[in-house]
DSSP file (Angstrom, degrees, kcal/mol; ACC not computed):
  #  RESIDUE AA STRUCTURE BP1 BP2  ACC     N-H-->O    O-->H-N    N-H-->O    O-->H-N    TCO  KAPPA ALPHA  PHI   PSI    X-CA   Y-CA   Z-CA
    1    1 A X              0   0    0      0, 0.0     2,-0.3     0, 0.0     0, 0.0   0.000 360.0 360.0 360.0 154.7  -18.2    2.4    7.0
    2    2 A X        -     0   0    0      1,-0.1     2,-0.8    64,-0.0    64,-0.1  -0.542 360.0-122.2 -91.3 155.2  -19.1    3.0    3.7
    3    3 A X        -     0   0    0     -2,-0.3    -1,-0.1    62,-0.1     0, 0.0  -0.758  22.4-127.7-105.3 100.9  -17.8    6.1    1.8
    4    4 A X        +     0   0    0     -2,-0.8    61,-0.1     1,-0.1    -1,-0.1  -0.081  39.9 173.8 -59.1 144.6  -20.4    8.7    0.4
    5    5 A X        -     0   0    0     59,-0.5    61,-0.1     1,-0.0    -1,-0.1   0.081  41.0-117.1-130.2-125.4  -19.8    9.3   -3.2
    6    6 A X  S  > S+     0   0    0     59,-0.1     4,-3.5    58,-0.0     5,-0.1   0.133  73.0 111.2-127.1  26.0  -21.1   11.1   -6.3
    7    7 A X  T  4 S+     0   0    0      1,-0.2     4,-0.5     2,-0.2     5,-0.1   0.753  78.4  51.6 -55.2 -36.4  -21.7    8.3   -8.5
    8    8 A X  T  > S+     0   0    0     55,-0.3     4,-2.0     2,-0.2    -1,-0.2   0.862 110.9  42.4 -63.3 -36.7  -25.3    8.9   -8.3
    9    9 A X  H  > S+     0   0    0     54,-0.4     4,-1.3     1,-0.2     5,-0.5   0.909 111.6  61.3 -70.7 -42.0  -25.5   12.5   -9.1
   10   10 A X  H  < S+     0   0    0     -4,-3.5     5,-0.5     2,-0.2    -1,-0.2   0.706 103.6  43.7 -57.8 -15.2  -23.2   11.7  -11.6
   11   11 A X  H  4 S+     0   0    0     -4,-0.5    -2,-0.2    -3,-0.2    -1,-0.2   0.565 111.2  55.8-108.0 -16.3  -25.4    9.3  -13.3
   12   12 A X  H  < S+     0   0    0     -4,-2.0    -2,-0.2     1,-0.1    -3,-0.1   0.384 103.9  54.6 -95.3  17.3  -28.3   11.7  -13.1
   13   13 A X  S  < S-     0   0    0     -4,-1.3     3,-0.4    -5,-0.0    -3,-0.1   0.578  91.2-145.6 -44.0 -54.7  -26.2   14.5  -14.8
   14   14 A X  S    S-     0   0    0     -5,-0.5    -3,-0.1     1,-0.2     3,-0.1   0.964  83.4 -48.0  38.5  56.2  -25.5   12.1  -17.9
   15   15 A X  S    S+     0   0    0     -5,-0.5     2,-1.2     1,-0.3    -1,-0.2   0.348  96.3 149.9  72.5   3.6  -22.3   14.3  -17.4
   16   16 A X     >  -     0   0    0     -3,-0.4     4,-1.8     1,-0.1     2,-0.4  -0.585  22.8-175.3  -2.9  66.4  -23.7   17.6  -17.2
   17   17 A X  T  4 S+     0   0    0     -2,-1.2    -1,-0.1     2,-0.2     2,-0.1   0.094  84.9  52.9 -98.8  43.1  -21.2   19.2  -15.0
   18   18 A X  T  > S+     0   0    0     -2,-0.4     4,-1.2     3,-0.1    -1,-0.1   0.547 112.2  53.2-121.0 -95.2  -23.2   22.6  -14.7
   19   19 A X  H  > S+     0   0    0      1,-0.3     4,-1.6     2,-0.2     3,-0.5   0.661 114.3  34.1  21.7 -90.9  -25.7   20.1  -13.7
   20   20 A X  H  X S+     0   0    0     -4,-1.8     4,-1.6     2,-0.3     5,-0.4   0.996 113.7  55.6 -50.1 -69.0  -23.8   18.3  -10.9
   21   21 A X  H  > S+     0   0    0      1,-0.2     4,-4.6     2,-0.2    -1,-0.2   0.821 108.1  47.3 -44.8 -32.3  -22.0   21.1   -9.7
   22   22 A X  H  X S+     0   0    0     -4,-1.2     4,-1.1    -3,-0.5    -2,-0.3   0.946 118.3  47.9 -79.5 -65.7  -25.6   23.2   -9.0
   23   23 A X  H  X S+     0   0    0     -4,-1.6     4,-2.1     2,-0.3     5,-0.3   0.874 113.9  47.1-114.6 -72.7  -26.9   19.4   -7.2
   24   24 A X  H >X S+     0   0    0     -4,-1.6     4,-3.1     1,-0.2     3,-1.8   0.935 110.7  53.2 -42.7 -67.7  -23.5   19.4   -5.1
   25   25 A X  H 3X S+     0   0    0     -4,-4.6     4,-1.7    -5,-0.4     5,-0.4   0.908 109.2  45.4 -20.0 -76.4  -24.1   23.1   -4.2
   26   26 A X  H 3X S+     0   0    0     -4,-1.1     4,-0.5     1,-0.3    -1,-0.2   0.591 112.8  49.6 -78.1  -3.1  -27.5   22.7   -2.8
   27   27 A X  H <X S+     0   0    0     -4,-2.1     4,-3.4    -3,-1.8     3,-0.3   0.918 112.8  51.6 -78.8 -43.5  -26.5   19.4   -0.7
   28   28 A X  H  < S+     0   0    0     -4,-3.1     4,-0.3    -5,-0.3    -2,-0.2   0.617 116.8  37.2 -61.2 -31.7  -23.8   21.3    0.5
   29   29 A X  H  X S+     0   0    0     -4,-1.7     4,-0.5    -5,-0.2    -1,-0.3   0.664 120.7  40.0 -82.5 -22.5  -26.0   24.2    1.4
   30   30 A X  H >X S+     0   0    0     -4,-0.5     4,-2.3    -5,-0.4     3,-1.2   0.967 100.1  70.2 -90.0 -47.4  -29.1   22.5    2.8
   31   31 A X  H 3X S+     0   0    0     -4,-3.4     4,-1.9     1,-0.2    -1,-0.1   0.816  94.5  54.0 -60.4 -32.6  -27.6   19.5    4.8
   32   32 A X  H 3> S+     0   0    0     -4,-0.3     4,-2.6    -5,-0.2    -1,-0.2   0.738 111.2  46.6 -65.9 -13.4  -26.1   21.5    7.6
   33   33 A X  H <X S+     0   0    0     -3,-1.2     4,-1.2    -4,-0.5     3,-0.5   0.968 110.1  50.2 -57.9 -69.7  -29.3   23.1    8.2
   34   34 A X  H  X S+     0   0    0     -4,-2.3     4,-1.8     1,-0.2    -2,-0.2   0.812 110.2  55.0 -40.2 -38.8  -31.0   20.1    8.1
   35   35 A X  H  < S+     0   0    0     -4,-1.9    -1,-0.2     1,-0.3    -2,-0.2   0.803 105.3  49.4 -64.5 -35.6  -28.4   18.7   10.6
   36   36 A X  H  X S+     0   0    0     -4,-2.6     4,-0.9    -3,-0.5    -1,-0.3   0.501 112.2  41.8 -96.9   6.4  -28.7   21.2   13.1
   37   37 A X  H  X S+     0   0    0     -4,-1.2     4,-1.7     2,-0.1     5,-0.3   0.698 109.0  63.0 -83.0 -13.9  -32.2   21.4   13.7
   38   38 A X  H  X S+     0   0    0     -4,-1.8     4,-0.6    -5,-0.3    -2,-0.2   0.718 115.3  34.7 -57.7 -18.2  -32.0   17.4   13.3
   39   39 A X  H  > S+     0   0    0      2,-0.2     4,-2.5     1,-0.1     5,-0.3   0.802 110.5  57.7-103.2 -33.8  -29.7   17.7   16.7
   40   40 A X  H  < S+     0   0    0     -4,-0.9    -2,-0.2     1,-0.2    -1,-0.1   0.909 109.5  49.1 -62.0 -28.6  -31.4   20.5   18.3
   41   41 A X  H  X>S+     0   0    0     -4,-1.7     5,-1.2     2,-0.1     4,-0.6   0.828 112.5  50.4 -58.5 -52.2  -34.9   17.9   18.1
   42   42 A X  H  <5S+     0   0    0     -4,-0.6    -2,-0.1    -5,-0.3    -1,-0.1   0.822 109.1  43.4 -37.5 -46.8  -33.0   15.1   19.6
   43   43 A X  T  <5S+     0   0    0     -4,-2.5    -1,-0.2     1,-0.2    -2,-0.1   0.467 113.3  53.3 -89.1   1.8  -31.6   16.5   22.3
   44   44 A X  T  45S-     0   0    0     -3,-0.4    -2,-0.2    -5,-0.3    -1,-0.2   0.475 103.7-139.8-105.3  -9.5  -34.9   18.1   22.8
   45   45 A X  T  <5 +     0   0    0     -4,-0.6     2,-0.5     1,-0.2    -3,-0.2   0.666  50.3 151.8  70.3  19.7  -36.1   14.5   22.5
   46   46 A X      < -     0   0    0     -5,-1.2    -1,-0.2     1,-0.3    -2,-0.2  -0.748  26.3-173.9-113.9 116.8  -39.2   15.9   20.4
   47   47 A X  S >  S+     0   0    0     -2,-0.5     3,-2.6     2,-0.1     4,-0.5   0.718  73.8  57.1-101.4 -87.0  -39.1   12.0   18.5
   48   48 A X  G >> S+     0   0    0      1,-0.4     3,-1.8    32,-0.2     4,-1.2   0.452 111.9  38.2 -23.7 -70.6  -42.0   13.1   15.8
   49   49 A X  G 34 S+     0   0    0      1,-0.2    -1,-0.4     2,-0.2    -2,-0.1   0.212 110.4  56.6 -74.5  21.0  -40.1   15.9   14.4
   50   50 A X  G <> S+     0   0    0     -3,-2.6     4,-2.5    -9,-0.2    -1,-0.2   0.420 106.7  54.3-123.6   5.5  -37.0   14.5   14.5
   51   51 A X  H <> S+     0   0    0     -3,-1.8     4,-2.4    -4,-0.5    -2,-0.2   0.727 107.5  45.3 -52.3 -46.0  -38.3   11.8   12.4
   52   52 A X  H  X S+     0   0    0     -4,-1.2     4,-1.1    -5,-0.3    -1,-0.2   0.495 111.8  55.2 -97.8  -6.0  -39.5   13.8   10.2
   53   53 A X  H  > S+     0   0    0     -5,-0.2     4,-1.4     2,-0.2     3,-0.3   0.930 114.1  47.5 -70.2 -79.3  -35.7   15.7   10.5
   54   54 A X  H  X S+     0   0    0     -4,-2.5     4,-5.0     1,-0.2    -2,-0.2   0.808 100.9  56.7 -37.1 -52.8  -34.5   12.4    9.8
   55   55 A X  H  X S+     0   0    0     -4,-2.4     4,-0.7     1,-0.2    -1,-0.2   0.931 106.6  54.3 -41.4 -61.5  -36.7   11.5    6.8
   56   56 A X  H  X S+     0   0    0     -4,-1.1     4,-0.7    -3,-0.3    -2,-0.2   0.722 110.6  51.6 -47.1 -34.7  -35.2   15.0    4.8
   57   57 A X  H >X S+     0   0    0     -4,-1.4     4,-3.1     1,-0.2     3,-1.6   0.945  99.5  62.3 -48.9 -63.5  -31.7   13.4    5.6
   58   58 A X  H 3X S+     0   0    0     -4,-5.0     4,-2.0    -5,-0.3    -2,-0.2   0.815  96.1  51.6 -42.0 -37.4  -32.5   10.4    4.1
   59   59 A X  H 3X S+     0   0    0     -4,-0.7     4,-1.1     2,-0.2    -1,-0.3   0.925 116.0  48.0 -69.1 -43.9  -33.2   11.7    0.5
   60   60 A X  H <X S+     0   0    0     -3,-1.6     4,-3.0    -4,-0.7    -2,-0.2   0.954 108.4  54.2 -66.3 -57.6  -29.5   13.3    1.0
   61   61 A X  H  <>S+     0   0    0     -4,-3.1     5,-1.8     2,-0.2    -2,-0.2   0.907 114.3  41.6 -26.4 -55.5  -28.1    9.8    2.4
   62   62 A X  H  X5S+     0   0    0     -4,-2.0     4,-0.8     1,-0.3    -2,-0.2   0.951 106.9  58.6 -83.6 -85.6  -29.4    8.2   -0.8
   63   63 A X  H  <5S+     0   0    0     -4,-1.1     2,-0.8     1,-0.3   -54,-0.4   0.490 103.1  54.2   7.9 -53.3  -28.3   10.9   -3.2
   64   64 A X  T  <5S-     0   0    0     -4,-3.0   -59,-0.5    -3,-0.1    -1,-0.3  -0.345 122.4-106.9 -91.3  48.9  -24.2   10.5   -2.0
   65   65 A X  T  45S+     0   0    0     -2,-0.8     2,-1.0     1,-0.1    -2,-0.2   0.585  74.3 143.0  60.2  14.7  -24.7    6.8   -2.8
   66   66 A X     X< +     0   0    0     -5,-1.8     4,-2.1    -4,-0.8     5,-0.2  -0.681  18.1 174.3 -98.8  92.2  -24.8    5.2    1.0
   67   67 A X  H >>  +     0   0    0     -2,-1.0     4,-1.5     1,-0.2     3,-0.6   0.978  70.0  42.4 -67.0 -61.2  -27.2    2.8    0.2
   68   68 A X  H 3> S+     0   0    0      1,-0.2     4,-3.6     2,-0.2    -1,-0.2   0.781 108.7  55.2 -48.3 -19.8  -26.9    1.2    3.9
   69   69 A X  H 3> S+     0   0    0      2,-0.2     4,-2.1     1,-0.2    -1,-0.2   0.972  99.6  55.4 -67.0 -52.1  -26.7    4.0    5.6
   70   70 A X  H X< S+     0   0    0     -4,-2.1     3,-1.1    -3,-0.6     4,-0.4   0.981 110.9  57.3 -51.7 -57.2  -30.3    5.2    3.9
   71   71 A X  H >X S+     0   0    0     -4,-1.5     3,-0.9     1,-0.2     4,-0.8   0.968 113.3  41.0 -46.9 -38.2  -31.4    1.3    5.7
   72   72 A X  H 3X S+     0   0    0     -4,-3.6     4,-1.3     1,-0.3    -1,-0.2   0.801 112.3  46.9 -73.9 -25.9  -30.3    2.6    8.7
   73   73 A X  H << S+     0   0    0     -4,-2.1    -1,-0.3    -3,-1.1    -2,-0.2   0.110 111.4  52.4-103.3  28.8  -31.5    5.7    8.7
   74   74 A X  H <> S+     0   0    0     -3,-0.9     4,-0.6    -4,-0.4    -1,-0.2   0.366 107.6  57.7-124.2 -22.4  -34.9    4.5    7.5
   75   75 A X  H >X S+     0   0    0     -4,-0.8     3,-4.2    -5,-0.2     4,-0.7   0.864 107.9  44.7 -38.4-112.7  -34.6    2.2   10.6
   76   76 A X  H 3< S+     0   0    0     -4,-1.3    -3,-0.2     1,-0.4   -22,-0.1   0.338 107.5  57.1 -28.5 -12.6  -34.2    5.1   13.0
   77   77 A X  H >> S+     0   0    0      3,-0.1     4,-5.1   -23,-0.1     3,-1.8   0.783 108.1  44.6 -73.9 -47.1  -36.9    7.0   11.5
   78   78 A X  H <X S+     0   0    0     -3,-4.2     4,-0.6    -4,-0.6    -2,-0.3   0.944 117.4  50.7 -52.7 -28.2  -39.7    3.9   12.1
   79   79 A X  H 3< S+     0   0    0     -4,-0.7     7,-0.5     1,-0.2    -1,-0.3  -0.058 109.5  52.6 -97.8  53.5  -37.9    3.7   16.0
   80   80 A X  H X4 S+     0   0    0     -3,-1.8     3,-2.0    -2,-0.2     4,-0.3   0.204 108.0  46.8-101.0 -74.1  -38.4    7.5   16.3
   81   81 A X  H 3< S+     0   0    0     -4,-5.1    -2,-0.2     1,-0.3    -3,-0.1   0.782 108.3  56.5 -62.0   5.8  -41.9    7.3   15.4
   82   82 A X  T 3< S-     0   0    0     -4,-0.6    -1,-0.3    -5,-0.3    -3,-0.1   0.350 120.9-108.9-104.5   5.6  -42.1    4.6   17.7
   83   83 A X  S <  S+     0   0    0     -3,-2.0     2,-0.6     1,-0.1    -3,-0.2   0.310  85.4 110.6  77.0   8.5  -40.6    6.9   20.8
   84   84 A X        -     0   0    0     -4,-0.3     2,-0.4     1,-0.1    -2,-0.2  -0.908  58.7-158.0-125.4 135.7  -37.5    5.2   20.8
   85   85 A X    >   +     0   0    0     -2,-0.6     3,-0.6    -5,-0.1     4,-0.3  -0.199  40.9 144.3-105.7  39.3  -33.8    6.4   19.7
   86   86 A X  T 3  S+     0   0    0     -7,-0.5    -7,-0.1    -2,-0.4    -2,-0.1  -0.447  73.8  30.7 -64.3 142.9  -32.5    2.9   19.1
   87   87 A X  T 3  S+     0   0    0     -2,-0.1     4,-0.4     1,-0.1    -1,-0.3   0.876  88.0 115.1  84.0  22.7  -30.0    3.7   15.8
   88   88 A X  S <> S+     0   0    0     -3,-0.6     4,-1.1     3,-0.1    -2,-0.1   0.718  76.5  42.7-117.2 -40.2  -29.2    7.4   16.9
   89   89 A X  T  4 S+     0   0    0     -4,-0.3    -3,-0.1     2,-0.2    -1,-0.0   0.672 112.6  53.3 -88.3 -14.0  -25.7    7.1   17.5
   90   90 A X  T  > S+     0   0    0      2,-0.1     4,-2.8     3,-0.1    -1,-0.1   0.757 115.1  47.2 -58.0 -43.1  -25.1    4.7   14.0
   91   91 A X  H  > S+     0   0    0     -4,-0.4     4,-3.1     1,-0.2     5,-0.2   0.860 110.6  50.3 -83.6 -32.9  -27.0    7.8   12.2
   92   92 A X  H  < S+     0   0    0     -4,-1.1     4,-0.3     2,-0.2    -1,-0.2   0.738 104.2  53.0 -60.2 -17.2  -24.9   10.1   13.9
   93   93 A X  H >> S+     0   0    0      2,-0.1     4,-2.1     3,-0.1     3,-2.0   0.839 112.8  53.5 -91.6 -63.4  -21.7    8.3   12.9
   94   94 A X  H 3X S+     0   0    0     -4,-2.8     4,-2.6     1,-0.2    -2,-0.2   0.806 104.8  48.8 -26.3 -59.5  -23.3    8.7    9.5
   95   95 A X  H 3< S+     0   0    0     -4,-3.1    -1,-0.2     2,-0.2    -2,-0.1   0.630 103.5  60.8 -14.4 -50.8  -23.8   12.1    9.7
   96   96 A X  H X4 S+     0   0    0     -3,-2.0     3,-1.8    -4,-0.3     4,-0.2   0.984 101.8  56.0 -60.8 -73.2  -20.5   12.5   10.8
   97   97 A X  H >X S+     0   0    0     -4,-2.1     3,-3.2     1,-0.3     4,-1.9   0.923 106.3  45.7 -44.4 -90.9  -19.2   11.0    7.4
   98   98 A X  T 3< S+     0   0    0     -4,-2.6     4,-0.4     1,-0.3    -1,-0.3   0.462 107.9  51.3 -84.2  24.9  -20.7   13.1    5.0
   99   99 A X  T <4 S+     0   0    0     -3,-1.8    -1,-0.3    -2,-1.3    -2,-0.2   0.120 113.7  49.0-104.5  19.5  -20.0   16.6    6.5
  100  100 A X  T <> S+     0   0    0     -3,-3.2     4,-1.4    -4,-0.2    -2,-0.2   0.578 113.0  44.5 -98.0 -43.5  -16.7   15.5    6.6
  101  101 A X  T  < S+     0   0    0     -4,-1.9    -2,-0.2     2,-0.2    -3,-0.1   0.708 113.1  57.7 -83.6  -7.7  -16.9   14.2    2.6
  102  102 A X  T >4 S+     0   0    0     -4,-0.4     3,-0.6    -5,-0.3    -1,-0.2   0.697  92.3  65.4 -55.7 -34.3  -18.6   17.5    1.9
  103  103 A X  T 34 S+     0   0    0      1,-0.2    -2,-0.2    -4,-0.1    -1,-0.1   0.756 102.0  49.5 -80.5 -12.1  -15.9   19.3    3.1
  104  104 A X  T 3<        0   0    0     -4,-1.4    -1,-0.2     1,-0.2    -2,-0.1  -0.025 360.0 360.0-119.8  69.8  -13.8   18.0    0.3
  105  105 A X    <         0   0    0     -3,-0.6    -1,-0.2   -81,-0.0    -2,-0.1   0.165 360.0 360.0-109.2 360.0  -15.8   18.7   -2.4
């Protein structure tokens, strides 16, 4: 699996570490939020808003550098609007990964 990173933020800085650190902060606050109403809509099976759960992820995905993971989870939005939760446990594994590489930042 691929390893979230901060090369991107780091290249929208252009080494700014006031910069970075305030970018890092607010993934760090905002993604678990995001995460848990993204599981409480899942299990609630509610596909349309957990699409749109998913979509707000996605911007975060891309942002720590997982470029496949952002395919995947851009998959699993289209089969969520499509009723179906094909993908769910790939994006979840995802998930997994970066609040684990968040906690050591």
């Amino acid at each position: 699996m691929e390893q979230p990173n901060l090369s991107y933020i780091r290249s929208l800085s252009g080494g700014d570490k006031v910069f970075e650190a305030k970018l890092i902060e607010v993934i760090q606050s905002e993604f678990p939020v995001e995460k848990a109403v993204y599981i409480e809509n899942v299990e609630a099976e509610k596909y349309e808003e957990t699409a749109e759960n998913v979509h707000k992820l996605k911007h975060k995905i891309s942002i720590l550098g997982l470029e496949k993971s952002y395919e995947v989870a851009a998959k699993f939005e289209n089969n969520l609007k499509e009723g179906s939760s094909i993908l769910k446990e790939e994006f979840e594994n995802i998930l997994k990964n970066i609040t684990n590489y968040l906690t050591t930042l």
